[in-house]
C-alpha positions in Angstrom: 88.3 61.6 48.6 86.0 60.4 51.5 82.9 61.8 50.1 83.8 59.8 47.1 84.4 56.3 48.9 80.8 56.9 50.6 79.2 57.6 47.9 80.5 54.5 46.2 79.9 52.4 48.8 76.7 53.4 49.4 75.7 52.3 46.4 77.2 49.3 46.8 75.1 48.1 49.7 71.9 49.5 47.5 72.6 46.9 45.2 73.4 44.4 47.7 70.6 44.7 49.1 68.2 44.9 45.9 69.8 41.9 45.3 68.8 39.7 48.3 64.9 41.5 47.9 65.0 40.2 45.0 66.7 36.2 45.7 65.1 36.5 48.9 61.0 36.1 49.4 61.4 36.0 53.6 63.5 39.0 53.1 61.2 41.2 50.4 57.7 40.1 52.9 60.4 41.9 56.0 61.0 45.0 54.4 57.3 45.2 53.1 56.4 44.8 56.7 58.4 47.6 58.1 57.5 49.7 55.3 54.1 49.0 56.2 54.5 49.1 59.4 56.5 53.2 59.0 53.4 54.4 57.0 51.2 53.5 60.0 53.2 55.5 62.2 53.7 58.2 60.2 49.5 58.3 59.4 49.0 58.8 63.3 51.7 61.1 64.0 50.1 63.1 61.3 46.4 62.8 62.7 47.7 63.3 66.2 49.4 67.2 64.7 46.2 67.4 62.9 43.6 67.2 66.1 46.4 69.2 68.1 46.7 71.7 65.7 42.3 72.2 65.3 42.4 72.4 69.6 44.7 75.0 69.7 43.4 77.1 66.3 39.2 77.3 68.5 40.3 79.3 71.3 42.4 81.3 69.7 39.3 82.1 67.4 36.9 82.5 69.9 38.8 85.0 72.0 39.8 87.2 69.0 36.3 87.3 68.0 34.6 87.7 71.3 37.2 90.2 73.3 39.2 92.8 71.5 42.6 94.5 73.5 41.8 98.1 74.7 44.2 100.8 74.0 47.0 101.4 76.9 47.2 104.7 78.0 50.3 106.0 77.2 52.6 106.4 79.6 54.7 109.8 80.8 58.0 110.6 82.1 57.8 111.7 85.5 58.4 115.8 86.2 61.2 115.5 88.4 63.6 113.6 86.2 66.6 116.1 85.3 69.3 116.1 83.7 72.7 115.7 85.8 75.1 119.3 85.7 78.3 118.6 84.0 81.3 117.9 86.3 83.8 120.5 86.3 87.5 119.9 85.9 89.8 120.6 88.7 92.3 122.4 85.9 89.2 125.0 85.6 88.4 126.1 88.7 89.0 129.7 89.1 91.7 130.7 91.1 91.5 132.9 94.2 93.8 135.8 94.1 
């Protein structure tokens, strides 16, 4: 039922305000501005990823291209690693008769 009475009155204020944008010159010219105004901002975030994004991709490039990763050696277990004996019970100790 709430997701309902959003809905509707969401819509509501849409036409509300198409309404006033369209009575309204002042109000049209402010909503131009801001739209204007959000595109700028969203053309220099944009540029700004684009440059970042070109600085990061040339080194990456030039070190792939110029150095390539040797192969580790591989590495082995040392000689004196054992296994530990089993514990023994004390029910199975042998008895001394």
């Amino acid at each position: 039922m709430k997701k309902i009475f959003w809905f509707v009155t969401g819509i509501a204020a849409g036409l509300a305000v198409a309404k006033q944008l369209a009575e309204n010159p002042k109000a049209a010219a402010a909503v131009e501005d801001a739209t204007s105004r959000a595109k700028e901002f969203g053309a220099a975030i944009t540029e700004g990823f684009r440059e970042r994004e070109a600085e990061l991709a040339k080194p990456v490039a030039k070190k792939t291209a110029a150095k390539k990763p040797a192969a580790k050696p591989a590495v082995k277990k040392p000689a004196t690693a054992r296994k530990a004996a089993p514990k023994k019970s004390p029910a199975s100790k042998p008895s001394n008769k």
